[in-house]
C-alpha positions in Angstrom: 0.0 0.0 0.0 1.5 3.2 -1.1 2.4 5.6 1.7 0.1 8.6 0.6 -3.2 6.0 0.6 -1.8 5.0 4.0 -1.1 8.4 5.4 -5.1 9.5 4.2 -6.4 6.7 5.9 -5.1 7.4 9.0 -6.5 10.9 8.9 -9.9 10.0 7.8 -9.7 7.3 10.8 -8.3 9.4 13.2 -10.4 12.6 12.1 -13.4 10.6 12.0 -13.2 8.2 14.9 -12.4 10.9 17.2 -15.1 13.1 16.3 -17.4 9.7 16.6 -16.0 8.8 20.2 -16.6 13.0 21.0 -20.3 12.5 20.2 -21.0 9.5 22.2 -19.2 10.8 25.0 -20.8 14.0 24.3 -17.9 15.9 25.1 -18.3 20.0 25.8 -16.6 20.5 22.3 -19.1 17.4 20.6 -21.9 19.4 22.4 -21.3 23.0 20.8 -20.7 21.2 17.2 -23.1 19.3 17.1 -25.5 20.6 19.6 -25.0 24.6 19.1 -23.8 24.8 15.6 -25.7 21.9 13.8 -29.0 21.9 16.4 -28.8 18.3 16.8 -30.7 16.4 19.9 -28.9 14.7 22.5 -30.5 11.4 20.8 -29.5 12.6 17.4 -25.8 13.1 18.2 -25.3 10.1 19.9 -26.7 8.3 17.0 -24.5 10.4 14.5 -21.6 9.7 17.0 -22.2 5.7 16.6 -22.2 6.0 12.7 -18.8 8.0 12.4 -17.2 5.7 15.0 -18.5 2.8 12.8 -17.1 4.7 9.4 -13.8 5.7 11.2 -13.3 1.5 12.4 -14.3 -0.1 9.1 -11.5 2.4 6.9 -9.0 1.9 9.9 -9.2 -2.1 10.3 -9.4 -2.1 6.4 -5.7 -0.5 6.7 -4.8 -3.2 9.5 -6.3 -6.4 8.1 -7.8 -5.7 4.7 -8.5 -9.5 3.7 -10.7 -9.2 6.7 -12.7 -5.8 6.2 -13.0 -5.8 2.2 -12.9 -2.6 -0.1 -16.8 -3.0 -0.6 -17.4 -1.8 3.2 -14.9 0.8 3.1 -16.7 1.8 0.6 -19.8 2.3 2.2 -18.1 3.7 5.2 -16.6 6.4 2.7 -19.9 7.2 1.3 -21.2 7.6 4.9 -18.8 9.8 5.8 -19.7 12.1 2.8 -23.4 12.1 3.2 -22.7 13.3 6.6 -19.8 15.8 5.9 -22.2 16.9 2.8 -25.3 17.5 5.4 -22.9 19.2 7.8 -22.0 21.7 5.5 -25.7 22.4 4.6 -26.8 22.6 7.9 -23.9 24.9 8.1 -24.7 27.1 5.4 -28.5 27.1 6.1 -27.5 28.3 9.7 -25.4 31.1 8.7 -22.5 30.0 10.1 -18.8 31.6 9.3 -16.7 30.5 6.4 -13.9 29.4 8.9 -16.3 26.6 10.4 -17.0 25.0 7.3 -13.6 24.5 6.3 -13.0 21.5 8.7 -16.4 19.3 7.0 -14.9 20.5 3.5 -11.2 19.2 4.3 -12.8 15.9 5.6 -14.7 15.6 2.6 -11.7 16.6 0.5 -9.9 13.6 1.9 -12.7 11.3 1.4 -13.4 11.1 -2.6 -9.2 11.4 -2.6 -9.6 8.3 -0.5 -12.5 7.1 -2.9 -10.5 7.4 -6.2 -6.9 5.8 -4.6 -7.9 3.0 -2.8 -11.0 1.7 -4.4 
């Protein structure tokens, strides 16, 4: 596996899994993104939370044991993490928020079809 598909998928698991964990714990930080900015329910988040963990585990273990987790649920994981990243960013731009927040959910996004088109 080439270095630069390695190095992406450690940020999109990282990036992702954290932000996952943050919601379940609902963290002070998980609670003013998601809560504050996005106007999610306690419910919602946790539920959100769950699904990114998921997304973050299924791209990481694929890096760690990929005869194990295949390319087709990494692929599903990736297309999970863009539906939500996409929503994000609506939400965002529906809500007014400033340019600097959206730059986070567009990076993410960035890294995900880059993920998309090298690995699978």
């Amino acid at each position: 596996m080439p270095i630069f598909t390695l190095a992406i998928g450690i940020a999109i698991t990282a990036w992702v899994g954290i932000m996952g964990a943050a919601a379940m714990l609902r963290t002070e930080a998980a609670n003013k993104w998601f809560g504050a900015m996005l106007k999610q329910s306690p419910a919602l988040m946790m539920v959100n939370g769950l699904g990114l963990f998921v997304a973050a585990a299924l791209v990481g273990l694929n890096l760690l044991v990929p005869t194990v987790v295949t390319a087709v649920f990494v692929k599903w994981a990736l297309v999970g993490i863009g539906v939500s990243q996409l929503s994000t960013l609506f939400m965002q731009i529906r809500g007014g928020a400033p340019r600097a927040a959206m730059a986070g959910p567009a990076v993410l996004l960035g890294l995900t079809v880059i993920y998309w088109f090298i690995h699978t």
